[in-house]
N, C-alpha and C positions, 0 to 999 in steps of 0.2 A: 537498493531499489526502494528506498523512500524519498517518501516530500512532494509526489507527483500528482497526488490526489488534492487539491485542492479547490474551495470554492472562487469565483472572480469577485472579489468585492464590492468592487464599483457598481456592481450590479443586482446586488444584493440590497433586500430593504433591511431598515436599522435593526427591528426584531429577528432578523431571522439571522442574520452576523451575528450578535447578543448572543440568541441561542446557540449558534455555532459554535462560539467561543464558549457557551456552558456545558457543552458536552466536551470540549476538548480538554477546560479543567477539571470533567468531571473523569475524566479517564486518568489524567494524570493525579489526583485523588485517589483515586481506586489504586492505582500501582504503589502511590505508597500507604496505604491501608492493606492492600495484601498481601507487597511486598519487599517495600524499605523506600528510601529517597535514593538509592543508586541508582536503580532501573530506570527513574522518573528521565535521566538525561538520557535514554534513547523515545523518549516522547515524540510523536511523530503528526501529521495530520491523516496520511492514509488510517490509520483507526480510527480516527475521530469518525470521520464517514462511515467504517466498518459498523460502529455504538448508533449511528445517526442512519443508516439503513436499517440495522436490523431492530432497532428499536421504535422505527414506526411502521411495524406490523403486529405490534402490542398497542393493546387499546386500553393503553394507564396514564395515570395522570402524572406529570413530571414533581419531582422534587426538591425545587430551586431554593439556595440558598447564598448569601451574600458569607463571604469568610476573605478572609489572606492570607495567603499562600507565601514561602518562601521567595517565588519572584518578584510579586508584589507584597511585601511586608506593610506596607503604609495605605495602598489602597484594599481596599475591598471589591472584590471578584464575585461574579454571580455565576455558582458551579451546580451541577446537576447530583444529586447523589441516593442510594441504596436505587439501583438500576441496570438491570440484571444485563443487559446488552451491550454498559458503560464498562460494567468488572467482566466481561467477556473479552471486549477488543482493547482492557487492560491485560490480560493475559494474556492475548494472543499480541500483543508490541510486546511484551517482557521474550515469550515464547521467539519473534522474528529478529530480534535484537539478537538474542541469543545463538540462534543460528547461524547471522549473519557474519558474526565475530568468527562461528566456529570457520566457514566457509575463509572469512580474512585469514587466519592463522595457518588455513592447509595450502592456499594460496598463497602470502607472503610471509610467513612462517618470524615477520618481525616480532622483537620484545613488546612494541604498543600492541600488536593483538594479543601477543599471548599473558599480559598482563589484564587485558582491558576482556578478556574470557573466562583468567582464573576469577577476576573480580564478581564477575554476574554467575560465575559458574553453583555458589551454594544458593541461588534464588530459584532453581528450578526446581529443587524439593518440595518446594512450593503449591508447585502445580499438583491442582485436582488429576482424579482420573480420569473425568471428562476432556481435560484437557490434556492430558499425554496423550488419548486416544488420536488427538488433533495431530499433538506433535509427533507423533508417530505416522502421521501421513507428510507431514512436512519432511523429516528427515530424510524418508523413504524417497522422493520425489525429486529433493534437493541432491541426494547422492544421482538418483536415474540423471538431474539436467548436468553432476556434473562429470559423470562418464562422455556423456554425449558432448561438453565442452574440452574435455582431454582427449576423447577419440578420433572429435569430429567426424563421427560415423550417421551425419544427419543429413540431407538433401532437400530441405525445404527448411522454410521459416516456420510454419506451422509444427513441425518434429521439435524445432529443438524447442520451442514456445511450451508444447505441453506440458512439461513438468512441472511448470511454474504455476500455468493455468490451473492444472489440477489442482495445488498448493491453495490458490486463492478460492478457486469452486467448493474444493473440501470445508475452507474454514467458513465460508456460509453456510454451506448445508448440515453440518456438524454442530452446528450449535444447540445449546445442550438444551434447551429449554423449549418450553410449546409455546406457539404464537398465538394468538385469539382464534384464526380460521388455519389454525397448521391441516397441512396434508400433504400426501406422497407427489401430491404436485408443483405447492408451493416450494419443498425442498429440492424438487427437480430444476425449478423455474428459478431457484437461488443459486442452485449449481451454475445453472449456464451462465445466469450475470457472473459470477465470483470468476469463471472462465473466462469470458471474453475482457474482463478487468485485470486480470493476471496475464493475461498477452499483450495487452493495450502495456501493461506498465514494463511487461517484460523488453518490448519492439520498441517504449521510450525511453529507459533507460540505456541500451544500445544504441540508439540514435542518439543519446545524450553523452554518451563516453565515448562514442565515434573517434572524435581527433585526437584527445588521450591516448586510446588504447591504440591507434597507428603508432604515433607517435614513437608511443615506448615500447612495439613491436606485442602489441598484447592481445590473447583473443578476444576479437569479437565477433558475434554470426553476422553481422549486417555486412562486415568486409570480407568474413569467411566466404558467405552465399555468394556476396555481389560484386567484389573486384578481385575479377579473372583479368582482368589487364594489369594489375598492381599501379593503378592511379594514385597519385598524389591524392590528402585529402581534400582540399577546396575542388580537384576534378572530378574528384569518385564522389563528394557530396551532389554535386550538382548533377550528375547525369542519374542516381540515384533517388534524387529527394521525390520526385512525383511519385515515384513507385511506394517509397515508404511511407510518405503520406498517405496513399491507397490503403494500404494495409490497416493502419493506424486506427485510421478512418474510419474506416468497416469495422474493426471492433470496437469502436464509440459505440457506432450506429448498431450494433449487436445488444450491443450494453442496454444502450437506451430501449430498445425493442423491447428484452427482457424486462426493466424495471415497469415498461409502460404494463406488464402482466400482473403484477404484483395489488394486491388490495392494501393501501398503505392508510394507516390512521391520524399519521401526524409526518412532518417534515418536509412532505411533497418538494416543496419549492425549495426546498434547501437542496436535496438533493439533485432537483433536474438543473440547479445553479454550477452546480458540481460535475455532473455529467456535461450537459449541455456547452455551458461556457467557459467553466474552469480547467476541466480538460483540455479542451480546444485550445484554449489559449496558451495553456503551459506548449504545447505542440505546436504551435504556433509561434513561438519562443526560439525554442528547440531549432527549427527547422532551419531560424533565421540568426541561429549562432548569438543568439540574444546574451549581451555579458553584462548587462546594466547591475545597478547595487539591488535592485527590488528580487529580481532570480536569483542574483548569489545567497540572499538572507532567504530565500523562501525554499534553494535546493539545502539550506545547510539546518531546516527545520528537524 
């Protein structure tokens, strides 16, 4: 359930791509400052926005610095650093990688996960208290979605969604630190975004493993809920696709509501680039089976 958070570039002015790209070396920085160069390769972009939301509702001035990095050895990168929202949505990718693996190994119980688990497994020692607190809502939520994926004891799209939602709502609201204008609203008003954002990517991820997971006879809720007649994929897509679009949709449109509540001090535009059209467009993609070389390199971020 990564890679789906991204901005649309084309659309983006030169500075605010720049900065995008400084916040998302500044994450991957921060992972290996707190926690080695192995983690660095589940680097994702859904963080990147996590450090890039929650860091402009702090009213500090950024810490840009030109360095090179391992990717680029020969150029010089311009990365963001000591920035308290950057080393957060660095431990919370090390934290979702983590999980994710465990989730692979109970699931396909292959030698590449259970290598690729014991490997990240002594980086979690790692982690603050602050943040087991997190990860201890993740666990918890991840085992609830995946009772409900084994039992299929769920009868709407909204049921089985939540667990995930909550996963994403938690990790905004939980975050450890005070905002300039923090209050029991802001955190409330962070909760619903991180929700409606954790459904959106939950209901596109499934729409994105759709023809795989028939394929190889695998669960999913979108064919679980929606093909009572056991349609072919290309029929069950098409008689489906408005509906799931709806859905989708609505928690864009949820999303955006919520961020429009938010007093933000920097990023604005990057973010509503992200919401607005980045989003859209990945779903947009999505919908139309899009297999070009630009979506393979951008789902495999």
């Amino acid at each position: 359930m990564f890679g789906y958070i991204t901005p649309m570039k084309p659309e983006m002015k030169v500075k605010d791509y720049e900065l995008f790209r400084s916040y998302y070396c500044g994450v991957c920085m921060s992972i290996k400052k707190n926690y080695g160069n192995l983690p660095r390769l589940g680097l994702n972009y859904d963080m990147t926005f996590l450090a890039i939301l929650l860091d402009s509702l702090e009213d500090t001035s950024l810490d840009l610095k030109s360095k090179r990095c391992i990717a680029h050895p020969n150029l010089k990168k311009q990365m963001i650093f000591n920035n308290r929202a950057i080393d957060y949505a660095a431990s919370m990718n090390v934290s979702l990688v983590y999980f994710k693996l465990l989730d692979d190994k109970l699931d396909d119980n292959t030698v590449k996960s259970k290598l690729s688990l014991f490997a990240l497994s002594p980086y979690r020692r790692k982690f603050s208290k602050d943040i087991e607190k997190v990860n201890n809502v993740i666990k918890e939520n991840l085992l609830n979605l995946e009772k409900l994926e084994k039992s299929k004891d769920f009868t709407s799209i909204d049921e089985i969604c939540h667990p995930f939602s909550v996963i994403v709502g938690s990790i905004l609201k939980k975050y450890p630190y005070r905002f300039k204008n923090d209050s029991f609203t802001l955190r409330e008003n962070l909760y619903d975004l991180g929700y409606s954002l954790g459904k959106w990517i939950y209901l596109i991820d499934a729409l994105d493993d759709l023809k795989e997971d028939m394929e190889k006879d695998k669960f999913n809720p979108i064919n679980y809920l929606f093909n009572k007649e056991n349609l072919d994929y290309t029929s069950f897509k098409e008689k489906i696709k408005e509906r799931i679009e709806f859905n989708i949709l609505s928690c864009g449109s949820t999303l955006n509501e919520n961020f429009q509540k938010l007093d933000t001090f920097k990023n604005k535009d990057i973010i509503q680039n992200v919401i607005s059209l980045g989003m859209m467009d990945k779903l947009t993609k999505i919908l139309n089976d899009c297999n070009c070389k630009e979506c393979k390199k951008e789902r495999n971020v």
